[in-house]
C-alpha positions in Angstrom: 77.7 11.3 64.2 74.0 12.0 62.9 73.4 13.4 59.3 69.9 15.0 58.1 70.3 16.2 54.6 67.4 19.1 54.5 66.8 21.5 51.7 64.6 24.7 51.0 63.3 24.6 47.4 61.8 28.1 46.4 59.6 27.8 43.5 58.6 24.3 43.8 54.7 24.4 43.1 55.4 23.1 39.2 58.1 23.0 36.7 62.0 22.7 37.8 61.6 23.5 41.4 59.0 21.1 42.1 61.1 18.0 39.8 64.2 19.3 42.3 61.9 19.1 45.4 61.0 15.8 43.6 64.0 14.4 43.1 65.5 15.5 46.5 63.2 13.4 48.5 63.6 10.7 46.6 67.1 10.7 47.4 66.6 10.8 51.2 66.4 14.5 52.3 63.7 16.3 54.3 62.6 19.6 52.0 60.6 22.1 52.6 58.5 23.7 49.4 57.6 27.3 49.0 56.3 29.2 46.3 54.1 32.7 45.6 51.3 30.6 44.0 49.6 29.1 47.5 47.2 27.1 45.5 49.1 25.4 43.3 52.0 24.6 46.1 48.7 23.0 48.1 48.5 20.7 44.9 52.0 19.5 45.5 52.3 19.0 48.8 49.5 16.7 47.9 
């Protein structure tokens, strides 16, 4: 059996939900960012 661990972190162009989004790739998953702020989430995604 195949696992992906994936997660959707809302609020992740700064502060907590970017140190989850952080810390979840770090430990292995795929994640997918999105926040209200479009410039500031294009500065974390790079």
């Amino acid at each position: 059996m195949m696992t992906k661990k994936v997660a959707v972190v809302t609020g992740s162009a700064g502060g907590l939900g970017k140190g989850i989004a952080e810390r979840l790739l770090k430990d292995g998953f795929s994640v997918m960012i999105h926040d209200i702020n479009e410039e500031a989430l294009a500065k974390t995604i790079r």
